[in-house]
LUMDREN-301807 format. One record per residue (C-alpha): residue number from 1; x, y, z negated. Coordinates in steps of 0.001 Angstrom, whole numbers, plus 524288, in hexadecimal, padded with zeros to 5 digits. Layout:
REM residues N
[site NUM,[X,Y,Z]]
...
END
This chain:
REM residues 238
[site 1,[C19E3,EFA0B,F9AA1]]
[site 2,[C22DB,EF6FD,FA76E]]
[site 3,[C2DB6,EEE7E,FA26E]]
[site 4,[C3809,EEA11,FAC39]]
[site 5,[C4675,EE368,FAF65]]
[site 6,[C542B,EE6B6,FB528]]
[site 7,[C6008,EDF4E,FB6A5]]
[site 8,[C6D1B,EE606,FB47B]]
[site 9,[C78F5,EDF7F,FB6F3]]
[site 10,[C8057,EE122,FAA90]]
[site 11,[C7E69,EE942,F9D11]]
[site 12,[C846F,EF301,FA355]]
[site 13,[C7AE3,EF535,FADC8]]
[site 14,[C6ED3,EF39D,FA444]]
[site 15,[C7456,EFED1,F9C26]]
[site 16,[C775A,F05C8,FA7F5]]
[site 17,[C67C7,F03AD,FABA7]]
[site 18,[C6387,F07E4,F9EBE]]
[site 19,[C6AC9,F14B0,F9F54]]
[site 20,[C6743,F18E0,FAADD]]
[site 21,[C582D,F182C,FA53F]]
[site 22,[C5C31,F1DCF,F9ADD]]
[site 23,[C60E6,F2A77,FA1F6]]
[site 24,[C541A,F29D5,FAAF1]]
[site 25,[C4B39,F2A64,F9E83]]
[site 26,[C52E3,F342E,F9AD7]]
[site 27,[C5281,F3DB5,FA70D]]
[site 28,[C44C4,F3AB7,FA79A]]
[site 29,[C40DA,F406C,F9CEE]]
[site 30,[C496E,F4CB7,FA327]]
[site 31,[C3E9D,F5580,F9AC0]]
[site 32,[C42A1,F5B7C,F8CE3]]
[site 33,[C41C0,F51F0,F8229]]
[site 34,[C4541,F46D1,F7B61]]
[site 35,[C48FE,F37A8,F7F88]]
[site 36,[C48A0,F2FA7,F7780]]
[site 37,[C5017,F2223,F7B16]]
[site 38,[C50D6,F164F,F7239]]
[site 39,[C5D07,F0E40,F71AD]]
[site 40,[C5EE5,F0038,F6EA2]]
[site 41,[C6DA8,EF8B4,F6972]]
[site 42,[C76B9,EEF27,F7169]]
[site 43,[C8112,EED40,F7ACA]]
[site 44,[C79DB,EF220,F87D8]]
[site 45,[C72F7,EFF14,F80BC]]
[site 46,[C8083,F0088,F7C52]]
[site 47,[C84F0,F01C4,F8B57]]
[site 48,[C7A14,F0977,F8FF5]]
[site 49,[C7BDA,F1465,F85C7]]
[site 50,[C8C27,F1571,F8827]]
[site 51,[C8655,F1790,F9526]]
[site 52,[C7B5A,F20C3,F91B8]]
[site 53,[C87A5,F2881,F8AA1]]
[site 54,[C92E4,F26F1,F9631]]
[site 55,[C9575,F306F,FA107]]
[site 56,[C8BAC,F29D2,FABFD]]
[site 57,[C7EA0,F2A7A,FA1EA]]
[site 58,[C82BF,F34ED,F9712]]
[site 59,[C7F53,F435A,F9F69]]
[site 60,[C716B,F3B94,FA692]]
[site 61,[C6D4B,F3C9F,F981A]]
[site 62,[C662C,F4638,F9066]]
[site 63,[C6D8D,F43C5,F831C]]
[site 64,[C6744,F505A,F7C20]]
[site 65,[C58BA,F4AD6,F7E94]]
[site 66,[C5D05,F3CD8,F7C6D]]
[site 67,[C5771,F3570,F6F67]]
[site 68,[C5B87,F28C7,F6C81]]
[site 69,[C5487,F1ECF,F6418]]
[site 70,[C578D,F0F80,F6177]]
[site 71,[C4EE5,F034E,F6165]]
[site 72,[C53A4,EFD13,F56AD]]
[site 73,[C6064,EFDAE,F4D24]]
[site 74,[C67BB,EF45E,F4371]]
[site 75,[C6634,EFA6C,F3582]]
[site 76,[C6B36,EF835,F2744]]
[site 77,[C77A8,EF94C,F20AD]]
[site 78,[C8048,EF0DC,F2BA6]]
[site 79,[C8A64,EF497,F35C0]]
[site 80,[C7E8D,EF050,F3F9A]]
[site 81,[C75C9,EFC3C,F3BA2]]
[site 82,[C73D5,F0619,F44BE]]
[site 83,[C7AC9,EFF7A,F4F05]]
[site 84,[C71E7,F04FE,F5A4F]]
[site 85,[C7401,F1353,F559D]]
[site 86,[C82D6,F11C2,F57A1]]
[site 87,[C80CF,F0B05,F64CA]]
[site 88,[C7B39,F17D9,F69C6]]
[site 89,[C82D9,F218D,F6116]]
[site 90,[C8FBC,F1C8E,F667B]]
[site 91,[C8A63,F1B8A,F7322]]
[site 92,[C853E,F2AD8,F7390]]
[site 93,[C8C68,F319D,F6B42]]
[site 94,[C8B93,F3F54,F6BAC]]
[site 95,[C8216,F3E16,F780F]]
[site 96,[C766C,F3D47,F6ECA]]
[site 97,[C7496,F49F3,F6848]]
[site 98,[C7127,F4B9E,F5860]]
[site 99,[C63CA,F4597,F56F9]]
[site 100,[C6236,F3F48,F62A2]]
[site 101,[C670A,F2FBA,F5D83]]
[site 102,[C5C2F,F28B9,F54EC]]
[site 103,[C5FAC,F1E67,F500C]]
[site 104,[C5AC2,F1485,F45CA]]
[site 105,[C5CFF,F16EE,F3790]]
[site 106,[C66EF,F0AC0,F33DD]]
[site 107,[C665E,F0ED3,F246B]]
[site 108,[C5D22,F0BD4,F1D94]]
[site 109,[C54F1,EFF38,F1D13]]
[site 110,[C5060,EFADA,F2A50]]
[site 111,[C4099,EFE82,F2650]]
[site 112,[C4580,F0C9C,F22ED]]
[site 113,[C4E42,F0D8A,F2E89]]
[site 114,[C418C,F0A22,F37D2]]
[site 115,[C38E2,F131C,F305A]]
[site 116,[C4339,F1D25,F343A]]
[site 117,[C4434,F1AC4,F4167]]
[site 118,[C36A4,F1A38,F4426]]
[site 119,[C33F8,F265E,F3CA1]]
[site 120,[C3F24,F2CDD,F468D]]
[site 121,[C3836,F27BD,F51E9]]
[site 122,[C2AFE,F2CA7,F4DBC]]
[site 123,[C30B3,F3A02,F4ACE]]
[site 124,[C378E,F3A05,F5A56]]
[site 125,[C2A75,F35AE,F5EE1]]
[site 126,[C229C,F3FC7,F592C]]
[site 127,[C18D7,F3495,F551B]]
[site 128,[C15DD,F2780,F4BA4]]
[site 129,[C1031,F2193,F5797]]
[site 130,[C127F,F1E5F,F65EA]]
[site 131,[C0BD4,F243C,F6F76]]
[site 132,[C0B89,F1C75,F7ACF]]
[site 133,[C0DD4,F27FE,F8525]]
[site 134,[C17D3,F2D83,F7D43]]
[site 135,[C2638,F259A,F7B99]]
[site 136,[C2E7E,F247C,F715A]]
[site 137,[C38ED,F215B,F7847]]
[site 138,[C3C82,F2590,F8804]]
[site 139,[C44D1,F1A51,F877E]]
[site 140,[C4732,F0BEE,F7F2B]]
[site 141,[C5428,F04F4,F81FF]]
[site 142,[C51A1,EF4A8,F7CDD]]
[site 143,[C5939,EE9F7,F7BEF]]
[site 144,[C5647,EDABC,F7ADB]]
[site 145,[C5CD3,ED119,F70EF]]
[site 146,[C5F25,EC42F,F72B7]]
[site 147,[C5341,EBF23,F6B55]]
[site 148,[C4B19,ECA76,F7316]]
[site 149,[C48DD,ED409,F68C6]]
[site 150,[C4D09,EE302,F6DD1]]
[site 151,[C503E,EEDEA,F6476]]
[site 152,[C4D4C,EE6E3,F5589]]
[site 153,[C427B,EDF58,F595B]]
[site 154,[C43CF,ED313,F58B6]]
[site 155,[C3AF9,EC6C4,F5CA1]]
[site 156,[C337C,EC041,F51F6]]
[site 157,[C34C1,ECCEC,F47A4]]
[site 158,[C28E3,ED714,F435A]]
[site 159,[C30AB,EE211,F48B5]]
[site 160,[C2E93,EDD8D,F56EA]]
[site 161,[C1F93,EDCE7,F54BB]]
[site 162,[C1F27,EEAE9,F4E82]]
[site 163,[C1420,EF26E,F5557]]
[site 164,[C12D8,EFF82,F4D2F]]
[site 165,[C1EAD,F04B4,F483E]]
[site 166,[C28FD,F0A8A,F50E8]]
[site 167,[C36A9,F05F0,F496E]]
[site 168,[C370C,EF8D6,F4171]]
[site 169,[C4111,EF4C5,F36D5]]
[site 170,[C4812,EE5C1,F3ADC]]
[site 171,[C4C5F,EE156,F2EFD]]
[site 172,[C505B,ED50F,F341F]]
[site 173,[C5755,ED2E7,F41DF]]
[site 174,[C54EA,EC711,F4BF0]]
[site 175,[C6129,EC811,F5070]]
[site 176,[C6F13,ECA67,F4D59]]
[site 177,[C72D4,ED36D,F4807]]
[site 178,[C6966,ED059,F3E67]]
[site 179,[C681E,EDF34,F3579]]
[site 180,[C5C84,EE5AC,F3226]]
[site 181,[C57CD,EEE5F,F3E81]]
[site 182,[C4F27,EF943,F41E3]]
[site 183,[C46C3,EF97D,F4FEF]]
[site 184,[C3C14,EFF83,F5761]]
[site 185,[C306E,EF84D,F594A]]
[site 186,[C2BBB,EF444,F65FD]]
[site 187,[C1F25,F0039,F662D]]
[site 188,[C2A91,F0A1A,F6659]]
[site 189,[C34A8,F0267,F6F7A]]
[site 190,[C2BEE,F0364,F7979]]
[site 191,[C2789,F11E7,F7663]]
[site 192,[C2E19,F16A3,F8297]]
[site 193,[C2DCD,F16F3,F933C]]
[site 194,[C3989,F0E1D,F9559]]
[site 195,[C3F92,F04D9,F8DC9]]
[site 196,[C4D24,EFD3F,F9194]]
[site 197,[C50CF,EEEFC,F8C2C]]
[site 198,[C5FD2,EEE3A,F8E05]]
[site 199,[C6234,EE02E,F9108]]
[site 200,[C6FDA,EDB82,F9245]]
[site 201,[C76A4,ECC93,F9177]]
[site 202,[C7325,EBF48,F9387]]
[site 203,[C6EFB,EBEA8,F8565]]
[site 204,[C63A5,EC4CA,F88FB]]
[site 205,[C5FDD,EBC1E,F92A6]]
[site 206,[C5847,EB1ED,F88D3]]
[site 207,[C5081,EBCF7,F82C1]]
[site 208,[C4C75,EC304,F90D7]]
[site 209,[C47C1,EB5CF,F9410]]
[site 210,[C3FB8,EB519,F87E9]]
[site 211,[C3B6F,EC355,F8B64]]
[site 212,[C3802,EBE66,F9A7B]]
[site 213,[C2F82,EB1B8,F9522]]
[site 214,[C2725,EB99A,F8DEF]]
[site 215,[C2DDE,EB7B4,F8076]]
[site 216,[C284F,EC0D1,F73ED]]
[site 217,[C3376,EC9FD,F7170]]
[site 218,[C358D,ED662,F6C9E]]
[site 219,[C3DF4,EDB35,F789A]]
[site 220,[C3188,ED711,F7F86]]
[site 221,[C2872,EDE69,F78F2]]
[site 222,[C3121,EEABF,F7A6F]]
[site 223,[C28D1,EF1A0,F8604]]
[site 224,[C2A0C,F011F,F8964]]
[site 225,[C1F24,F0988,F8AC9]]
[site 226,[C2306,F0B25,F97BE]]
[site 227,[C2E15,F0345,F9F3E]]
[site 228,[C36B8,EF8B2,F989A]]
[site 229,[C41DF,EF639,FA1B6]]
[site 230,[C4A93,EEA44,F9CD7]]
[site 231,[C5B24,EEC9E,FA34B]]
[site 232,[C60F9,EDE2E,FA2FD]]
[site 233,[C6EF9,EDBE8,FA5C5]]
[site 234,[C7133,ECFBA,FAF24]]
[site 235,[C767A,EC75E,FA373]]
[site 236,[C6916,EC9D4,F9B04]]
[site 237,[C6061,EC676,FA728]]
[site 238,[C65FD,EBA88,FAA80]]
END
């Protein structure tokens, strides 16, 4: 596991970073068949897929073979639910053909919803359990919160310890906003060749340092099979 650091100016340039790996994963798997990438929620991701969908990124991109999955979702009953699916929906539009958008179930209770999801995965893996020389995902898009969790995993709660199953329910949040969420687990986060953390803003800057003294967080723990490459605006790495 090769895990590594660059410096971007601004969030800009980090989401400029992370699409451009996005398009080489993409063009290297130039053989028929399926990619599956897995998308995370926030203000940077929210940059880098406008620019996956704009002029300069949108034709580099093989939209037909294209799957997209998430890492985690807000679910329940309030306006919060299913905020990550909307992210990308608005963001893609009619780039991502019938099918080809997974997203969590938001509607039913958060146990049910992960049940769900991880039945989906299983069923686009072709398995119940990872095989270590076979990916679930070509590519894992993170982010880091303020407290260092990434995706819904936050420090000090069972879900960020989970070693078995692939999707977790998060009934309660560690951080605002504080509804009932839905996440993968660590094993299938880093069921893939390349994951990138997304790192933007001097409020990251405290949990980086925690990350950098040797700190038990979840964000820590989140390790690809194969490279984990962490893109930090200026602002985040101080």
């Amino acid at each position: 596991m090769i895990a590594h650091h660059e410096v971007l100016p601004d969030p800009d340039a980090v989401a400029r970073a992370a699409a451009e790996r996005l398009v080489a994963v993409a063009v290297a798997r130039a053989k028929p068949g399926r990619i599956g990438i897995c998308l995370s929620g926030g203000s940077t991701p929210k940059l880098l897929y406008r620019l996956l969908a704009g002029p300069e990124f949108r034709e580099a991109l093989p939209w037909e073979r294209l799957h997209w999955f998430f890492g985690d979702e807000r679910v329940g009953d309030g306006p919060e639910a299913g905020s990550n699916r909307r992210l990308a929906q608005d963001a893609f539009g009619d780039l991502v053909p019938p099918g080809h958008l997974h997203p969590i179930p938001t509607d039913g209770t958060p146990q049910a919803d992960a049940e769900a999801y991880a039945a989906k995965l299983q069923a686009w893996y072709g398995a119940d359990r990872l095989d270590p020389g076979r990916p679930l995902f070509d590519l894992v898009l993170l982010g880091l919160g303020e407290d260092g969790h990434t995706a819904s995993l936050f420090p000090g709660k069972p879900e960020a310890r989970e070693a078995a199953a692939w999707v977790v329910a998060v009934p309660e949040a560690g951080l605002a906003p504080f509804v009932p969420r839905v996440s993968l687990t660590l094993p299938a986060l880093a069921a893939t060749p390349l994951i990138l953390f997304l790192v933007t803003g001097a409020g990251k800057r405290a949990p980086l340092a925690r990350l950098a003294a040797g700190e038990d967080l979840p964000s820590g723990h989140a390790k690809a099979w194969g490279e984990t490459v962490w893109l930090l605006d200026e602002a985040a790495a101080g």
